[in-house]
C-alpha distance (Angstrom), angle and dihedral (degrees) to the residues before:
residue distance angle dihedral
X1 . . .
X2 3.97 . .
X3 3.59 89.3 .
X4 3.95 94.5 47.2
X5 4.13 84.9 53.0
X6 3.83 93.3 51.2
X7 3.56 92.6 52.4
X8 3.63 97.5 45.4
X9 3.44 99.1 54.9
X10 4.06 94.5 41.8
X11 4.06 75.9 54.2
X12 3.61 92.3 54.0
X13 3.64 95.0 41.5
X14 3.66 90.4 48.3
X15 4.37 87.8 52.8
X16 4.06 88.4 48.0
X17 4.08 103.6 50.9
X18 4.21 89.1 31.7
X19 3.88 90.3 54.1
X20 4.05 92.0 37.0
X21 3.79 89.1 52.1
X22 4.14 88.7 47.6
X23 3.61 90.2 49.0
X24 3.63 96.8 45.7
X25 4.11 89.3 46.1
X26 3.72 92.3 53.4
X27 3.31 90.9 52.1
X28 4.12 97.6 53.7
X29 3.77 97.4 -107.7
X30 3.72 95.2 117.3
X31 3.40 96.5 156.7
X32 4.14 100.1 65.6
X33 4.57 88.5 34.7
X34 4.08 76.9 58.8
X35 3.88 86.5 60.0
X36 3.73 102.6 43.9
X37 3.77 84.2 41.8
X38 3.86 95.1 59.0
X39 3.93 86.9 41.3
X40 4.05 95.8 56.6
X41 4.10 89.2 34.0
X42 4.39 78.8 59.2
X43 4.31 84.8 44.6
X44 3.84 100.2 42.0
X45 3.93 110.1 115.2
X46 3.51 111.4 -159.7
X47 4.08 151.0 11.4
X48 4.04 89.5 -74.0
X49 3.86 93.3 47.7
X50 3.48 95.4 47.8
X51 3.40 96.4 51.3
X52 4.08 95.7 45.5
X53 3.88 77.0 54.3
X54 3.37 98.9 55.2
X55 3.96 96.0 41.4
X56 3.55 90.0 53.5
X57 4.14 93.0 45.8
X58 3.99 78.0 48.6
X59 3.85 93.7 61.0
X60 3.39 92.8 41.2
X61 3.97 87.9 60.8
X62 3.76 90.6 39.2
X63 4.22 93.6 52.6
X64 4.28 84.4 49.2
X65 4.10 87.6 54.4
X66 3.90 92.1 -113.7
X67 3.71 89.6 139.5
X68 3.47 97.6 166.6
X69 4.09 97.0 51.3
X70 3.95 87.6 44.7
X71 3.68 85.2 51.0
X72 3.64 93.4 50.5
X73 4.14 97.0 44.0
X74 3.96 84.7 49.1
X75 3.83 84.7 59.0
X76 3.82 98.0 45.1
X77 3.82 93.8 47.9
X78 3.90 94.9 52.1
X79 3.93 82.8 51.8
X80 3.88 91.9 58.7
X81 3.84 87.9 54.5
X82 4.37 84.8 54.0
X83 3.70 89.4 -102.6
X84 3.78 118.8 166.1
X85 4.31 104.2 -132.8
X86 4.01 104.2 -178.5
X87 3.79 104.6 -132.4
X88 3.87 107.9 -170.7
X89 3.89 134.2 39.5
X90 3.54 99.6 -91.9
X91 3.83 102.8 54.3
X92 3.87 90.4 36.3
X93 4.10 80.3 63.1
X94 3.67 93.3 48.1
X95 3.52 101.1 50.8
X96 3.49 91.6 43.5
X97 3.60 91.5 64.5
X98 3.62 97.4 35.8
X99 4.17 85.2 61.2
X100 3.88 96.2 39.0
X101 3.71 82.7 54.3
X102 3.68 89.4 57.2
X103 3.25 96.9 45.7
X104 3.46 87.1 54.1
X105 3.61 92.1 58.8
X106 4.01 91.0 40.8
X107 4.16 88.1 51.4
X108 4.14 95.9 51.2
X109 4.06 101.3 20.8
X110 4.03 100.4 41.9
X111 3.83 82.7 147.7
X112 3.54 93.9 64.6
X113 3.92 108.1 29.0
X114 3.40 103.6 21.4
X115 3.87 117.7 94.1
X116 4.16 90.3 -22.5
X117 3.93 81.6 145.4
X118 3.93 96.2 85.8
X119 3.82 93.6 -148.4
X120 3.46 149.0 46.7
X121 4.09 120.6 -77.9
X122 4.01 116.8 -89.8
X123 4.17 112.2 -108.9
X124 4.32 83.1 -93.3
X125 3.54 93.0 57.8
X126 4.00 94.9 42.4
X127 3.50 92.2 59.3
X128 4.28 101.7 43.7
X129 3.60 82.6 53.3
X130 3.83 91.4 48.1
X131 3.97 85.1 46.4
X132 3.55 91.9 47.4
X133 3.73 92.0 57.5
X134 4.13 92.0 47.9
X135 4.38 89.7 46.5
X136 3.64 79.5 57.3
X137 3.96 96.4 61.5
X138 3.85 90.6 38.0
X139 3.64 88.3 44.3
X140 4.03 84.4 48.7
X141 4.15 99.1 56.3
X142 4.40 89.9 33.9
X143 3.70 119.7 28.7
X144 3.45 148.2 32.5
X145 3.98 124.2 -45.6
X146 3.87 84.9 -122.8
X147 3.55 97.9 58.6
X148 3.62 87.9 50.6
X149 3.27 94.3 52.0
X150 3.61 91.6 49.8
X151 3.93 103.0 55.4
X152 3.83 83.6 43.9
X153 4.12 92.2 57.7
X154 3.94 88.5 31.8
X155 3.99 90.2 61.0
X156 4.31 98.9 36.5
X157 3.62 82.2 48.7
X158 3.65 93.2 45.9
X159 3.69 97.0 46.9
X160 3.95 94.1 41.6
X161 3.58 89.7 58.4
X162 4.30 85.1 77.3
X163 3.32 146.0 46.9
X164 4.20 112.7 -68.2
X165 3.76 121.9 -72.4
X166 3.58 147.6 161.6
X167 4.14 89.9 -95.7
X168 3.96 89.2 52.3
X169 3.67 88.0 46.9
X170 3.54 95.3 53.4
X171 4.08 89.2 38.7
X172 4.19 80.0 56.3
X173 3.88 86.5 54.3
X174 3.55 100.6 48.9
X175 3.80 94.9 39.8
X176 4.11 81.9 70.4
X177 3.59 99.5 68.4
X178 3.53 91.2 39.4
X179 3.55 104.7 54.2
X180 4.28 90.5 39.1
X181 4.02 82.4 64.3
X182 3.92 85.1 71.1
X183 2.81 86.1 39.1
X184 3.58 112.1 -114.5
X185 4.13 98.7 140.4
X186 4.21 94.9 170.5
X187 3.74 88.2 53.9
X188 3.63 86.4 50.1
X189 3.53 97.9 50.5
X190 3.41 88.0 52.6
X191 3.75 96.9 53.9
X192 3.76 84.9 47.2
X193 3.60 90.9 61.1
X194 3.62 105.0 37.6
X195 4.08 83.6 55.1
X196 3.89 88.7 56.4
X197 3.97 94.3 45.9
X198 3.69 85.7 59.7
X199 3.74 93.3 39.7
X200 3.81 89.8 58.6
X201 4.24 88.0 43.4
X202 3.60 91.6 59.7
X203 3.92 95.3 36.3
X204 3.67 97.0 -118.0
């Protein structure tokens, strides 16, 4: 029962300087969200927490134009969820093919790959493929056009695997401007539109 109490009110500590240091960020006062941020990144209990933390610390960085720290945090939070970031040349190139490949298979077998998983992702998988979208604009102003293109294909893929939702939606909407840089500008059209079917499903 002790134990239950502790972690309840590190919980509720956690909720009160997190949402104080959102507040405070969407308002432009980055310096004081950057203290309540450090305060519930030293109160968050748990893989999940501590990578909400550290998205949140990440977008902080990101809003002050510190692309490359943003870029960095992005990285470290999708590693407390057990994500695999490549971090040299060589593994960047291998799981860039791996994922084209399965986009591949997700563009020409949608019957087979696409939504297979019969339900939408778990709060975990939500946000990596959220944090997969945001490495892609940090990977976009500081690194390589192949990492970019990786955490791009890494979150469609990601997302497709389940049933619709917002995050594939807005996976559907990025994967336009990505794919018209090839350029492949039907494709992209067609992303554009499947992004504003499910837009209209989920009346936003």
């Amino acid at each position: 029962a002790v134990r239950s109490a502790a972690t309840a009110d590190l919980q509720t500590r956690f909720n009160i300087s997190s949402g104080l240091g959102t507040t405070l960020m969407l308002r432009g006062k980055y310096a004081d969200a950057a203290v309540y941020l450090a305060q519930a990144a030293a109160f968050a209990d748990g893989t999940y927490a501590k990578a909400q933390i550290q998205t949140q610390q990440a977008e902080l960085n990101f809003k002050r134009g510190d692309m490359d720290q943003a870029t960095v945090a992005f990285e470290h939070a999708l590693g407390s969820l057990g994500c695999f970031v490549p971090q040299n040349a060589l593994a960047v190139f291998s799981a860039l093919c791996f994922e084209a490949c399965v986009q591949i298979l997700h563009t020409f077998l949608p019957r087979w790959f696409v939504h297979r998983i019969k339900r939408e992702p778990d709060a975990s998988t939500t946000l990596a493929i959220g944090l997969y979208s945001k490495l892609t604009h940090g990977y976009w102003f500081c690194r390589t056009k192949g990492q970019c293109l990786w955490a791009h294909l890494r979150g469609l893929n990601l997302a497709e695997r389940y049933a619709p939702t917002p995050e594939l939606a807005h996976a559907y909407s990025e994967h336009a401007p990505v794919v018209s840089l090839i350029p492949l500008f039907r494709r992209a059209v067609t992303y554009a539109e499947k992004s504003l079917a499910l837009r209209k499903h989920f009346q936003d």
